[in-house]
Structure formats: structure tokens, C-alpha cells
N, C-alpha and C positions, 0 to 999 in steps of 0.2 A: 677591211681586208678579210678575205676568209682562205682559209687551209683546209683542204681536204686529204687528210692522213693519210685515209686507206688508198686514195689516187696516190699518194707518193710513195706509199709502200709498194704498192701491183706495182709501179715504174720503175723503183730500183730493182722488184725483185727480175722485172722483164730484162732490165740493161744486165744485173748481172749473168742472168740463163743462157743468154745470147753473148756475149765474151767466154761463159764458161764451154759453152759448148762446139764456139769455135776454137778456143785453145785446147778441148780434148776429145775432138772428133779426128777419128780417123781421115775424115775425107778429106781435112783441108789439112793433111800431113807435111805432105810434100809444098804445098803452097807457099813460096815467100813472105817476109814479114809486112810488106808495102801489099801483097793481095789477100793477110788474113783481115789490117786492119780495113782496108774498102768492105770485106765481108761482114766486118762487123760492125761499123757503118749503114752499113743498107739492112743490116739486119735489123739491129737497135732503129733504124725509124720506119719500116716499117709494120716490125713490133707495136712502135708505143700511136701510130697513126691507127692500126685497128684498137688498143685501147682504150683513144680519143674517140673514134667513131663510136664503138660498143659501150664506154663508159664515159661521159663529157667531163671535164676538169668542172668541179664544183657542185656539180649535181649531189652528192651526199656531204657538200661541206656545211661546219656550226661556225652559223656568222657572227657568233657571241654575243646576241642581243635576247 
């Protein structure tokens, strides 16, 4: 099994950028709470899907051998 850190670091730090800045972005003010969370759904995968393409899960992981 191998673990790639720094891939799970960029991911949390992408899930949390994308809730933070749809919870204090003016734009999605007025927005109800059923269309910040769709916002932030489609945000967070399309987020961590460019990630995936620019950096593959495992490509810098130590397979401990």
C-alpha cells in the first residue's frame, strides 16, 4: 500500500479553499443553504479532478521498500 502525503495535503488544503471561499464570498451571499452546498460540490470536484489530471495519486508516493 503506498500513501502519498503531499497528494493529501494539496486535497485537503483544495476541499478546504473551496468551502472557505464559498462561505465568505460575497457572491454566493444571498444564495440559499441547498445552492451554497451544490456550489460547493461541483467546486471541490472539480477542484481535486484538475489535481488528478496535473498531479496523479501516487506519482510521488514511498512505497516503503
Amino acid at each position: 500500500m503506498t500513501f502519498d502525503i503531499p497528494h493529501m495535503l494539496a486535497t485537503g488544503l483544495i476541499v478546504f479553499a473551496v468551502i472557505w471561499l464559498v462561505d465568505h464570498t460575497g457572491a454566493f451571499e444571498n444564495a440559499s443553504k441547498g445552492r451554497k452546498t451544490l456550489f460547493k460540490v461541483i467546486g471541490v470536484f472539480v477542484a481535486i479532478v484538475i489535481l488528478n489530471i496535473v498531479w496523479p495519486y501516487g506519482s510521488t508516493a514511498w512505497t516503503g521498500a
